[in-house]
C-alpha positions, 0 to 999 in steps of 0.5 A: 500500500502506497503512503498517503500524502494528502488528506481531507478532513471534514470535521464536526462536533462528534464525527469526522470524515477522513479521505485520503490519498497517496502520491498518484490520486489513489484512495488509501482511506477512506473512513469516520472517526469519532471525536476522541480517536482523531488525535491518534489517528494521525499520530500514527501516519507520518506526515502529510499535507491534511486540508480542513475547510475554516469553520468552527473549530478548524484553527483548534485542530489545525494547531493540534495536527501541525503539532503532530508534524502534519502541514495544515491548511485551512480552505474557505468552504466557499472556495470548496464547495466547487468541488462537491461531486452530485450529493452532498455528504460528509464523505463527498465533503472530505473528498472535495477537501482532498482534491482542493487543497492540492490546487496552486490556485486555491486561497488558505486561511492564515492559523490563528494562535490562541491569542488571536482567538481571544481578542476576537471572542472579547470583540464578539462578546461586547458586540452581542453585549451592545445589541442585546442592550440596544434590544432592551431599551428598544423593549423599554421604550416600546412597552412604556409607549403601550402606556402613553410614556414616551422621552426623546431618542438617547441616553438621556430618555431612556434614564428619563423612562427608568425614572418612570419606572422607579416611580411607584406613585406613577399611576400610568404605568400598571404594576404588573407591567412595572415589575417586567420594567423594573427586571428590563431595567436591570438587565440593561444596567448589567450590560452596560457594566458589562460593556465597560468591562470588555472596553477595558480588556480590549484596552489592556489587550491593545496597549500589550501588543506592539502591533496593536499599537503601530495601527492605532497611530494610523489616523482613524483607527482606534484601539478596537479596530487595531486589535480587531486588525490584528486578531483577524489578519495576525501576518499584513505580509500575507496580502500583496498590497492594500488593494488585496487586504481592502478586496479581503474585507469587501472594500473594493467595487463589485465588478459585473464585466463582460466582453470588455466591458468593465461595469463596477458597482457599490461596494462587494460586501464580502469578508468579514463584516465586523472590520468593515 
């Protein structure tokens, strides 16, 4: 049996899906693998180039699989999914991983180090924290609204309708609908504190980090987008120029030419949507 030397791996949270391939194209494995028996399972292959699509989880087994020897490389799925043959499955997946990741054309995905993830899941979490705040006061003011209890757009109204609320001689506001008022409020001052916290952290984080520090000396750019930079790049030399890393993030015009004709409208859109 020939040595395999290029692998698909489709992963998920319980089964994996193996394909694998010697020197000439031939398959040499083709199986599933529950979660605990991945690790062993390409402890004992000698090294070989194993391609995972970048999606939940991938940089985790990236990093764990690059420790065993193995060259790793992440693949958008979008940029897989060309190579899906008929019905779609997990063996069909891991195959279509195996034959992508071979190609000299195919764009990868950069590992990110544990560090990188950690600054990104503070962003994440303070996002989802600010929209879960914004959710609030949107209920506070719509419930208030039911009882003619209205104050103008910012911060000011909505400490204005908490007062309202507070108000326990305030006979326009029912208590039934105070206790739920009451218990919104709350929530929205826990995530204000919240948010103050995350602030903090991403603060802390940016004045550790040098890059972090260089980005911020660029006009317009902050400490939250710098540290947001450089969690989601980690290397700037993996672009060719800024026009690269501004089609990355979904900066440049859409194109829609033919026959010689170049026709550009608004902005793409594509790539990540919290740098943008």
């Amino acid at each position: 049996m020939q040595a395999v030397t290029t692998i698909g791996l489709d992963i998920a949270k319980s089964v994996f899906q193996v394909h694998g391939v010697d020197a000439e194209g031939k398959v040499i494995i083709r199986r599933k693998l529950k979660r605990r028996y991945v690790a062993a399972f390409f402890q004992k292959l000698p090294p070989c180039l194993v391609g995972v699509e970048a999606c939940a989880s991938s940089h985790h087994w990236s990093r764990e699989l690059k420790a065993l020897g193995h060259t790793v490389r992440l693949m958008p799925p979008a940029y897989v999914k060309p190579y899906v043959k008929r019905q779609k499955n997990d063996a069909a997946d891991a195959e279509a991983i195996c034959e992508a990741v071979t190609r000299a054309n195919m764009r990868f995905v950069e590992t990110k180090t544990p560090e990188q993830q950690s600054c990104l899941m503070l962003h994440r979490t303070r996002h989802l924290f600010i929209r879960q705040q914004t959710a609030v006061i949107n209920a506070i003011r719509a419930h208030l609204a039911e009882f003619g209890v209205v104050a103008p757009v910012g911060r000011n109204g909505v400490e204005a309708l908490l007062d309202v609320v507070a108000d326990s001689s305030d006979k326009r506001v029912p208590e039934i609908a105070r206790a739920c008022l009451v218990a919104l409020g709350a929530h929205l001052r826990v995530l204000k504190t919240q948010i103050l916290e995350f602030d903090r952290l991403i603060m802390a984080w940016h004045r550790s980090n040098e890059t972090s520090k260089r980005l911020d000396e660029i006009p317009g750019v902050g400490p939250a987008l710098a540290t947001a930079l450089v969690a989601s790049v980690g290397d700037a030399r993996a672009f060719r120029s800024g026009r690269d890393f501004s089609a990355w993030i979904g900066l440049v015009p859409k194109q829609n030419s033919s026959g010689g004709k170049e026709k550009l409208g608004s902005i793409s859109k594509r790539g990540d949507r919290y740098l943008r």
